[in-house]
RODO-2510 file (C-alpha; in nm, 4 decimals, decimal comma):
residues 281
     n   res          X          Y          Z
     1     x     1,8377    -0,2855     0,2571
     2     x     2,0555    -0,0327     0,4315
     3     x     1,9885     0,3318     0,4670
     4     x     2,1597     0,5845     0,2259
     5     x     2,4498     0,7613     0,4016
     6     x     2,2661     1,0871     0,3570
     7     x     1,9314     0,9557     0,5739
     8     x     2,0040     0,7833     0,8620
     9     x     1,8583     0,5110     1,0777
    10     x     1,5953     0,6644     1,3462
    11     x     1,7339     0,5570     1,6994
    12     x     1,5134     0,5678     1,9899
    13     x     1,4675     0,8455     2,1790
    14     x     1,5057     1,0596     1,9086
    15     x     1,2603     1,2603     1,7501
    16     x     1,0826     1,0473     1,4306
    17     x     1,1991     1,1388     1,1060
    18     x     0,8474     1,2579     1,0114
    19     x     0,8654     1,5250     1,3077
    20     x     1,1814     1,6401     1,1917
    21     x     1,0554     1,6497     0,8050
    22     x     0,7604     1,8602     0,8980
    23     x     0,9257     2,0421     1,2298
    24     x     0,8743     2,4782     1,1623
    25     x     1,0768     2,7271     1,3936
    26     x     0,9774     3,0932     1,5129
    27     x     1,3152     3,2023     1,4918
    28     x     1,2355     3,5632     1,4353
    29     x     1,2635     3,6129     1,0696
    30     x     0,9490     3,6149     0,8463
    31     x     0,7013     3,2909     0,8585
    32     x     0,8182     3,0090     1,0032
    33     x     1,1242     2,8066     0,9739
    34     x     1,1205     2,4702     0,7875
    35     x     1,4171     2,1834     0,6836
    36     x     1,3543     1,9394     0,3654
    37     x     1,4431     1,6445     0,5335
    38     x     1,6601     1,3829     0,3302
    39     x     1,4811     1,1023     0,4634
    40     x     1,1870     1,1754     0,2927
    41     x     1,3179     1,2058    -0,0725
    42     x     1,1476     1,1516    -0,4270
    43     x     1,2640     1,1723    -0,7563
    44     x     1,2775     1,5353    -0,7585
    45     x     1,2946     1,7188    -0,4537
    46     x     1,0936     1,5834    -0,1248
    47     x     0,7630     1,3734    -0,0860
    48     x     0,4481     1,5905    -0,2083
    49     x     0,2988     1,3826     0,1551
    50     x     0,5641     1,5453     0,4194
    51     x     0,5335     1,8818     0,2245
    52     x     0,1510     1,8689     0,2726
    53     x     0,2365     1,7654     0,6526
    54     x     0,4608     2,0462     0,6938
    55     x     0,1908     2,2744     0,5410
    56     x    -0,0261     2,1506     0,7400
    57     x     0,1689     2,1512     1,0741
    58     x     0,1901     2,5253     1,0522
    59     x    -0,1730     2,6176     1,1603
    60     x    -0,2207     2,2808     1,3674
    61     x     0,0878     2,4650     1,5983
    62     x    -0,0592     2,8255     1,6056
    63     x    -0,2163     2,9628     1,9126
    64     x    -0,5474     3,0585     1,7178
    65     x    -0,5981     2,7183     1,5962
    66     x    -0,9614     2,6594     1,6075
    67     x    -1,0608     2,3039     1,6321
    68     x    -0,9401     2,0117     1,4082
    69     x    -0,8567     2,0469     1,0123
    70     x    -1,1450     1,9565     0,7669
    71     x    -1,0033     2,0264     0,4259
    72     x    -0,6802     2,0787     0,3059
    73     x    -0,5986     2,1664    -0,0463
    74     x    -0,2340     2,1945    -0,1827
    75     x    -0,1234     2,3433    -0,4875
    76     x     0,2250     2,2425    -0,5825
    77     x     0,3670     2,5702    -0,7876
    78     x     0,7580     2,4034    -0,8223
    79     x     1,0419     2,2268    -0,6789
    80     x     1,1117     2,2126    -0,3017
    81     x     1,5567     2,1177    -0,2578
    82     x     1,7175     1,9504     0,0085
    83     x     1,7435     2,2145     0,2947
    84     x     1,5937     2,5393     0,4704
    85     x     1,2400     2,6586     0,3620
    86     x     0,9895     2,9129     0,4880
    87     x     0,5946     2,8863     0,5668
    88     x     0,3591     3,1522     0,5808
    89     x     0,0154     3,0665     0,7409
    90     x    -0,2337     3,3136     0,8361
    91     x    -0,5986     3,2791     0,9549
    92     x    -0,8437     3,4556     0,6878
    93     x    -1,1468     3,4322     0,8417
    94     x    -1,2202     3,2801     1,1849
    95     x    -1,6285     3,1979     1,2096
    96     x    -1,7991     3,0452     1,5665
    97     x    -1,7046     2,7124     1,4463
    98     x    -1,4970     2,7597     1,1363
    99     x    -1,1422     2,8659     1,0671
   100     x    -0,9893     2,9360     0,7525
   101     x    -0,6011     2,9677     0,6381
   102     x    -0,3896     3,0419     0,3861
   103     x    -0,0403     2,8982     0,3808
   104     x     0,2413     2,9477     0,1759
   105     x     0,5529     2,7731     0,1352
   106     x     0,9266     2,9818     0,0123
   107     x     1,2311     2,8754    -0,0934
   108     x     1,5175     3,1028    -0,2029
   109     x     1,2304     3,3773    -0,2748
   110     x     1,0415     3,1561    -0,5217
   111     x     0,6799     3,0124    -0,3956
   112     x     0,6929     2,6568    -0,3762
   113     x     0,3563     2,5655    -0,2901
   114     x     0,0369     2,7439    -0,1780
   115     x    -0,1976     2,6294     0,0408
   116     x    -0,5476     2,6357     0,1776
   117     x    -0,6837     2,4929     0,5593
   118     x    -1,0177     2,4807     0,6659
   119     x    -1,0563     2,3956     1,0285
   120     x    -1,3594     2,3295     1,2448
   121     x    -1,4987     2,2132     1,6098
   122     x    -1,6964     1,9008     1,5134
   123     x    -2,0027     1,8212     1,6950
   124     x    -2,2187     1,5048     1,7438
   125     x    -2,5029     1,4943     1,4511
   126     x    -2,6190     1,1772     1,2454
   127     x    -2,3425     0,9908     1,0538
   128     x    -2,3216     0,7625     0,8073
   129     x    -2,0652     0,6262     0,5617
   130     x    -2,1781     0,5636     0,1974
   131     x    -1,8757     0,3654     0,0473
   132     x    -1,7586     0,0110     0,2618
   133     x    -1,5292    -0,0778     0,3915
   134     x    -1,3105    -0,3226     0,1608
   135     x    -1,2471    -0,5919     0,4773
   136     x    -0,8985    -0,6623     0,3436
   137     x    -0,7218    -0,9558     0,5226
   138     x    -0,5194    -0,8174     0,8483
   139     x    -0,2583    -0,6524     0,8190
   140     x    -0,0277    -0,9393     0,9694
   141     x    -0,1482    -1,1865     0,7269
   142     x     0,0234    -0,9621     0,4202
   143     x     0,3839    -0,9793     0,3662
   144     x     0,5188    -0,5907     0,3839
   145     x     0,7211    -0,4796     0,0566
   146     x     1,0391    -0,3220     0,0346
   147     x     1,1279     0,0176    -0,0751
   148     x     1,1891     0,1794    -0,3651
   149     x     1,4980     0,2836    -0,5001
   150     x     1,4346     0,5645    -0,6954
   151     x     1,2048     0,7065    -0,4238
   152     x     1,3744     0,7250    -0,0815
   153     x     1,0653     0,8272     0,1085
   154     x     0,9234     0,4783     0,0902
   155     x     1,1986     0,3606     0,3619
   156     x     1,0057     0,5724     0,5526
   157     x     0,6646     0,3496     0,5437
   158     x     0,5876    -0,0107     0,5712
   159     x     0,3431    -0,1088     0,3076
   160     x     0,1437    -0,4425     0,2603
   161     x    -0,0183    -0,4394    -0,0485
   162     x    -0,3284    -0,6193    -0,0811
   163     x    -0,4055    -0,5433    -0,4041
   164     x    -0,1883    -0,4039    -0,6890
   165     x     0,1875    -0,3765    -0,5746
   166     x     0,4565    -0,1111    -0,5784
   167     x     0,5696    -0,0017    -0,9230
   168     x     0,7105    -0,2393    -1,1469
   169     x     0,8862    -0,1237    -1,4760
   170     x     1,0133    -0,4934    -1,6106
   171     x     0,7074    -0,5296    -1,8357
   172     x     0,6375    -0,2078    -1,9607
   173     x     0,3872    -0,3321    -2,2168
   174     x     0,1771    -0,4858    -1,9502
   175     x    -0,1761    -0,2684    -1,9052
   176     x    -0,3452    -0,3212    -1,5530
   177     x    -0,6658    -0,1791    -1,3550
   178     x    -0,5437     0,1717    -1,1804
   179     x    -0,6227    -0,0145    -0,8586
   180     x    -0,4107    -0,0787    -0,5428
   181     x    -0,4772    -0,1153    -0,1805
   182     x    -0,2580    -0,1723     0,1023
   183     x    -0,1830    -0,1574     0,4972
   184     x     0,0562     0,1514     0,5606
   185     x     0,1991     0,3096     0,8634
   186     x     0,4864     0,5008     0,9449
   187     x     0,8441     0,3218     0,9504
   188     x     0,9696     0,3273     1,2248
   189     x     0,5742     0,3080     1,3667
   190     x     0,4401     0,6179     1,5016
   191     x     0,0965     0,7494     1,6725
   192     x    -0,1347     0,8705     1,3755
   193     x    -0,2229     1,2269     1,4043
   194     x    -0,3855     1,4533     1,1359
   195     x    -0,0093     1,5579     0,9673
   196     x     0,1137     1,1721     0,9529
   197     x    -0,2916     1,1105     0,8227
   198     x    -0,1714     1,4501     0,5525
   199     x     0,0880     1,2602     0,4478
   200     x    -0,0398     0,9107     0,3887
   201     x    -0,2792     1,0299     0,1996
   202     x    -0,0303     1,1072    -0,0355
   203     x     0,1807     0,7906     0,0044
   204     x    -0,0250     0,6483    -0,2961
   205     x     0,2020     0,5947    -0,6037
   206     x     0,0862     0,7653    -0,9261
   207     x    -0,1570     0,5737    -1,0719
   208     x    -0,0087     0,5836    -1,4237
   209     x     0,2555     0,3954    -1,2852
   210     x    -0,0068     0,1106    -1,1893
   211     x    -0,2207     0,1309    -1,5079
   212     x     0,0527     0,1409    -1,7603
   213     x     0,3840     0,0132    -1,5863
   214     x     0,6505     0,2374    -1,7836
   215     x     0,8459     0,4683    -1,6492
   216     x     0,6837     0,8247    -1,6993
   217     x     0,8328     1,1312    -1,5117
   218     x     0,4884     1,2274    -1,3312
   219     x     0,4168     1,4842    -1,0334
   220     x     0,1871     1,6207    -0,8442
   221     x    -0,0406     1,9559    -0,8834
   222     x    -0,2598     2,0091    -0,6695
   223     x    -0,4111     1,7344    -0,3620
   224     x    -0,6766     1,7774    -0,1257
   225     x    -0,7227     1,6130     0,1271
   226     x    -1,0638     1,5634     0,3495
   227     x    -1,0667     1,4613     0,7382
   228     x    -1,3798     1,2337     0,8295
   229     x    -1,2057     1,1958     1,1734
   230     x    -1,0953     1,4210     1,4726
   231     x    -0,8537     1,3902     1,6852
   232     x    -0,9628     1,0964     1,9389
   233     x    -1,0299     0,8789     1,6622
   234     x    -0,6986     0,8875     1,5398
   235     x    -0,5483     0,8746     1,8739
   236     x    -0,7514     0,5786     1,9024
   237     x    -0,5731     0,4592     1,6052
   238     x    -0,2554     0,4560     1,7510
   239     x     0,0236     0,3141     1,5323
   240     x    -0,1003     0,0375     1,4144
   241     x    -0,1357     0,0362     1,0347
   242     x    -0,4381     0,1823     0,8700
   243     x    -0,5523     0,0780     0,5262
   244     x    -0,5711     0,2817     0,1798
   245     x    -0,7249     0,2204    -0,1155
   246     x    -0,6497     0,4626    -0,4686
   247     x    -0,7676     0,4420    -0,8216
   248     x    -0,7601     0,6986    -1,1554
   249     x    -1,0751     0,8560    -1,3074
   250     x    -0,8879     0,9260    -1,6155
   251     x    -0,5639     0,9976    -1,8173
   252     x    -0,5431     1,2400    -2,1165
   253     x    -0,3741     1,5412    -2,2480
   254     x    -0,0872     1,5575    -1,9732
   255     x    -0,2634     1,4777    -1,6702
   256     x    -0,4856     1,2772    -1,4605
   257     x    -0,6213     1,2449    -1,1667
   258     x    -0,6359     0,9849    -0,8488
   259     x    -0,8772     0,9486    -0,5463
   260     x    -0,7667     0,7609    -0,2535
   261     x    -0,9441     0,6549     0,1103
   262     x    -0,8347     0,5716     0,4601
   263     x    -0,9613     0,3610     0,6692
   264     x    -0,8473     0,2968     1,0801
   265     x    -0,8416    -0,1137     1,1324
   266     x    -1,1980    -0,0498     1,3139
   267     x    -1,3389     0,0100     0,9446
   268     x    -1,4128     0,3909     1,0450
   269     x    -1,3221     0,5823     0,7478
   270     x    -1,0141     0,8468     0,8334
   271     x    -0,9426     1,0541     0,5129
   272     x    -1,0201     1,0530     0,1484
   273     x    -0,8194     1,2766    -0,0980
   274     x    -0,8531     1,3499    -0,4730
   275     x    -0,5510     1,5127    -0,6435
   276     x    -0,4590     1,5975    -1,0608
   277     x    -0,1288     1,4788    -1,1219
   278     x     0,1059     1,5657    -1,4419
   279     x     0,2387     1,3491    -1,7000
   280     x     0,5188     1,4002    -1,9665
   281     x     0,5291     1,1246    -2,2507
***
């Protein structure tokens, strides 16, 4: 399918859409500087993901960044148009092995989206994982669909569902499980790091689309996101696909919500993330 005139093929050598989508400039005026990038489109306004990413990006870049991020919680307050936005971030509270942030984003003088950051330097202590890991068939064993139209961002992923496909609106009567997994990585591939991780773990269709396949204008409140990794582990990743699972708890009275997990291909378990989502019947 070819790219829309207004988001263009990544070439190599240039810097990966995702960097540009989530890139923020000191260029002297208040915050930091941000771009909605087109490439990363929805149905109204950018990807919640690559807004989380850029939220994110802004303490991962300070100078006072302590450690790696832990927690992440974003609070989607309205609409986010194509072109220039501002980011706020500023440390709170900065413990021996704790850091906490605040982060706003601005566009046109309205908040956007608020968000919280909780950063820490991990240490080696006992570990263990309660949930498995779901040992889906590899990744090159499961034919990748294609993107959506109505959502531009998903040109910018390869996804092999194993379970429960992309959205599918030609039997709207039809009532599934809220289930889906899938291999996902960036399109074209790039090195995992913890804002492509923020952003994946938003790259999980709303679930009402998968329980009840109609077409229901739906968005996002409020996601956070938790880290089980640090860095090495997801440089140790690479960009080879890692795998996500999501389901719904429940639906009712406007909104529900959806839990998802990432997993590297070693089975280590990257990220899960729980967000309430709104509905409009």
């Amino acid at each position: 399918m070819a790219e829309p005139e207004h988001a263009p093929a990544h070439s190599a050598g240039e810097p990966h859409p995702l960097d540009l989508a989530t890139r923020l400039v000191d260029d002297g005026g208040p915050g930091l500087a941000g771009h909605a990038h087109p490439a990363y489109g929805n149905m109204v306004g950018p990807f919640g993901g690559v807004l989380a990413a850029a939220l994110l990006n802004a303490p991962m870049t300070h100078r006072t960044r302590l450690g790696d991020p832990v927690a992440l919680t974003v609070n989607f307050a309205g609409p986010v148009a194509e072109g220039p936005f501002r980011v706020h971030a500023r440390a709170v509270r900065t413990n021996r092995s704790t850091q906490h942030w605040s982060i706003e984003l601005d566009q046109q003088s309205q908040v956007c989206a608020t968000a919280t950051a909780v950063f820490a330097t991990r240490r080696d202590t006992w570990s263990s994982t309660e949930i498995g890991f779901p040992a889906p068939p590899p990744a090159a064993d499961v034919q990748p669909s294609g993107p959506l139209e109505f959502a531009v961002w998903t040109r910018r992923y390869e996804m092999r569902f194993v379970l429960g496909g992309p959205p599918d609106f030609s039997s709207p009567d039809r009532e599934t499980g809220s289930i889906s997994s899938l291999w996902i990585r960036d399109e074209p591939p790039r090195p995992l790091d913890f804002v492509s991780l923020a952003a994946i773990c938003d790259a999980f269709f709303p679930r009402i689309f998968q329980r009840r396949p109609r077409w229901t204008p739906a968005g996002t409140v409020s996601l956070t996101t938790y880290f089980h990794a640090d860095a090495g582990a997801l440089a140790a990743q690479g960009a080879r696909p890692v795998f996500g699972a999501a389901r719904a708890q429940h639906f009712g009275r406007g909104y529900f919500d959806q839990t998802a997990e990432v997993w590297g291909d070693d089975g280590a378990l990257l990220a899960t993330s729980h967000q309430i989502v709104y509905y409009k019947e």
